[in-house]
C-alpha positions in Angstrom: 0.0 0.0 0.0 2.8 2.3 0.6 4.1 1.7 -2.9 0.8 2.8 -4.4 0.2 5.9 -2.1 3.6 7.3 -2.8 3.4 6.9 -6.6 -0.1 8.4 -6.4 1.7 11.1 -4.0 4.2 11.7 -6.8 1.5 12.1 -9.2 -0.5 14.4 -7.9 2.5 16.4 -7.2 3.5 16.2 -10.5 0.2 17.3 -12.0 0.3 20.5 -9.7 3.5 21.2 -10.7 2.7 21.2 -14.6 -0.8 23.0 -13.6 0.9 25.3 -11.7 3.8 25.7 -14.3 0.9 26.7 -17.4 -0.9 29.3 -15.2 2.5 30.9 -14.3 3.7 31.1 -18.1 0.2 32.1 -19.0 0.1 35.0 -16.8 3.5 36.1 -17.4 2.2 36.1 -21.4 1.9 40.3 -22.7 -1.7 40.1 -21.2 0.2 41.7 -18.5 0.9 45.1 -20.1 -1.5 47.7 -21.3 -2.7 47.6 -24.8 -3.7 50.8 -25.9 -6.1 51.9 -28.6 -7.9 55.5 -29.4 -11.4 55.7 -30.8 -14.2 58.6 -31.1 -11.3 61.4 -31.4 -12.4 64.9 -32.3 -12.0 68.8 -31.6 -15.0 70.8 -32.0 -14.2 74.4 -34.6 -12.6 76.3 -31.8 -14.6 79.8 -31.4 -11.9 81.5 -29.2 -8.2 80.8 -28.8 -8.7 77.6 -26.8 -10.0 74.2 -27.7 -11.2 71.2 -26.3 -10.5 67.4 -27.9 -12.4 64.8 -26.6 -11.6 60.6 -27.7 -11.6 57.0 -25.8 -8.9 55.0 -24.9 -9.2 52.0 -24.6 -7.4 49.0 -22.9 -7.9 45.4 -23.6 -4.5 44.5 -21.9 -4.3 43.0 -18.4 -2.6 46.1 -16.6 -3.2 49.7 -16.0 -1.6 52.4 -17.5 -2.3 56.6 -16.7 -2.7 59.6 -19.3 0.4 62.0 -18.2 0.5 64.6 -21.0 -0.9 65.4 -24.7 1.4 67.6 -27.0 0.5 69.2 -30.0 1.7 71.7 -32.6 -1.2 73.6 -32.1 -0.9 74.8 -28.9 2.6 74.8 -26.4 0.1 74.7 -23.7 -1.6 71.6 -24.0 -3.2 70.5 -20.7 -5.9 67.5 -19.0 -8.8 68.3 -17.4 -11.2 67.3 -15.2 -14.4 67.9 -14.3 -15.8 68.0 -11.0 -19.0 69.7 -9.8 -19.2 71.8 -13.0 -15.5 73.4 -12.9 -12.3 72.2 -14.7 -9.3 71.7 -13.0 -6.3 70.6 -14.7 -5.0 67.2 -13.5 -1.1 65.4 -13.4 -2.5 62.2 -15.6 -5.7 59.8 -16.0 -5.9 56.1 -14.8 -6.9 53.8 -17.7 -7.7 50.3 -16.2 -7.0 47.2 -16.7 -9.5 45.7 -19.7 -11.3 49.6 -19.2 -11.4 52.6 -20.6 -10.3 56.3 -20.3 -13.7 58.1 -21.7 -12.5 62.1 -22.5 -16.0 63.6 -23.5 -17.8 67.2 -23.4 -19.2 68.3 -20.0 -16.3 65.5 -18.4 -12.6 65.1 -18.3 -11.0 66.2 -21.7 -7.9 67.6 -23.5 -7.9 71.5 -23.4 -5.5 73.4 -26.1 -4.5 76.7 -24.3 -3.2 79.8 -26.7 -3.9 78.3 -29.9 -1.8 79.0 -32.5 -4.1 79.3 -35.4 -8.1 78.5 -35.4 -8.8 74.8 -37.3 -11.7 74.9 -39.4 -14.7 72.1 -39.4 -13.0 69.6 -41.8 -9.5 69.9 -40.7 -7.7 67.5 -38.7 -5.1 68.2 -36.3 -2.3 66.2 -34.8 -1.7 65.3 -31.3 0.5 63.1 -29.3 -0.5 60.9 -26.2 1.8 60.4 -23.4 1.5 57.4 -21.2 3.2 55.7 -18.2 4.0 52.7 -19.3 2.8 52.8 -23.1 4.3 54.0 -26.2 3.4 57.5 -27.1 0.1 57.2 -29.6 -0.2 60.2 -32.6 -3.8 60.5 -33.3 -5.4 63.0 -35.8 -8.4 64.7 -34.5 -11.0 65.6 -37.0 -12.6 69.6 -36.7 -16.1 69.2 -36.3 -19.2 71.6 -35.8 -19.0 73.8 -32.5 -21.8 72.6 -31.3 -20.7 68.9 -32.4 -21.5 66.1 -29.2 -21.9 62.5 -30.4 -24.1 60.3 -28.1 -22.2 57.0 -26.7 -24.2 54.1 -27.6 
């Protein structure tokens, strides 16, 4: 009996080893890193010398990542805001979560181009850059829509 209850000892220990040894490599796959992508991006036709851009990022990768900074050629002054009983404040980054997203949409958080350099007319697109914590920087191209322009989230 012995015999038999070690070898079925060894085994089981064997099969928690390989089990164990699977869900280890599996978890240490690139599920653990952020994986970035922009959606819904667009600036309304600025009607003063600042703008707002508003787009979605979203993360389908297994770890967070934050927001830090937007650049632009349009503006030196490019800056994150938040939104917080009706009054913007600007903000040091945004968390995007794990398998979340980062929603940057009028009347909430949102990009705000300070000083413009020139006014972008409804059909333009203009260029900005994405700075992340962990991420590669993103360039997205954000089309100029109506001033009034708000698209509903489905």
């Amino acid at each position: 009996m012995t015999r038999r209850t070690t070898a079925l000892s060894v085994v089981a220990l064997a099969a928690a080893l390989a089990l164990t040894g699977c869900s280890t490599s599996s978890s240490a796959s690139t599920d653990d890193k952020p994986k970035l992508e922009v959606s819904g991006a667009f600036m309304p036709q600025p009607v003063m010398d600042m703008a707002g851009g508003f787009l979605t990022v979203k993360n389908t990768g297994g770890a967070a990542d934050k927001l830090t900074s937007v650049t632009s050629p349009l503006s030196d002054d490019v800056q994150i805001h938040e939104t917080k009983n009706q009054k913007m404040q600007q903000v040091e980054s945004f968390d995007i979560p794990a398998n979340g997203e980062l929603n940057l949409e009028r009347g909430g958080n949102h990009i705000m181009f300070m000083k413009i350099k020139q006014k972008p007319k409804q059909g333009d697109k203009v260029s900005i850059q994405l700075h992340f914590e962990k991420s590669e920087p993103i360039t997205v191209e954000l089309p100029v829509e109506a001033p009034n322009h708000n698209p509903q989230k489905h």
